[in-house]
C-alpha positions, 0 to 999 in steps of 0.5 A: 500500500502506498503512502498518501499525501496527508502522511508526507511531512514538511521538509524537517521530517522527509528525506528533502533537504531546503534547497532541493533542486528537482526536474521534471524531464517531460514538462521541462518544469523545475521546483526549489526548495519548499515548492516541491513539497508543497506542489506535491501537497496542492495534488488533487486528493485520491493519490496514493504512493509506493516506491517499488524499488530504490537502488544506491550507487556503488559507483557514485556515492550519495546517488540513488535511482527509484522507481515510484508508482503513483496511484490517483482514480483509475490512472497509475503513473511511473516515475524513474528517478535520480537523486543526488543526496547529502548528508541523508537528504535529497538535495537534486534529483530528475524525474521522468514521469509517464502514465501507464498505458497511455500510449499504443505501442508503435506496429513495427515493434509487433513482431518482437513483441512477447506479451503486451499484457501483463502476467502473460 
């Protein structure tokens, strides 16, 4: 079950630092700070969120990909995200955001195609 928006906290208590710096790759849109936060709050209620997997960097430290699912209504929505933290907190990061199923899969891609359902 995921995480609704009433249980995130303000910055003090979540995993952002204050100057939090994050883009959205897909509007091209970016949020500072407390914004963040706070246009994640402003979402229209009925979501919930759960981080399906979340990887450290062996390579990098202090870098972190996730992959979150968003649930709002009927819609489910994907993020792949990159995150620069410090000292414990997300300080950068870049998200790309798509919504599941939203698109038909082009036709040239048919005749490698296993299964375009899924648990087939």
């Amino acid at each position: 079950m995921g995480t609704s928006v009433d249980e995130i906290g303000d910055t003090h208590h979540t995993g952002l630092a204050c100057r939090l710096h994050i883009e959205f790759t897909e509007t091209g849109e970016q949020f500072d700070g407390p914004n963040f936060l706070a246009m994640n709050r402003a979402y229209p209620e009925g979501w919930s969120i759960e981080v399906v997997e979340a990887i450290d960097s062996a390579d990098d430290p202090g870098r972190v990909a996730a992959q979150v699912r968003v649930e709002h209504g009927a819609d489910t929505f994907w993020c792949a995200g990159f995150y620069t933290v410090l000292d414990g907190r997300i300080v950068d990061g870049v998200e790309h955001w798509v919504t599941e199923r939203s698109q038909a899969p082009p036709d040239w891609r048919r005749p490698f195609v296993t299964s375009a359902e899924p648990g087939d």
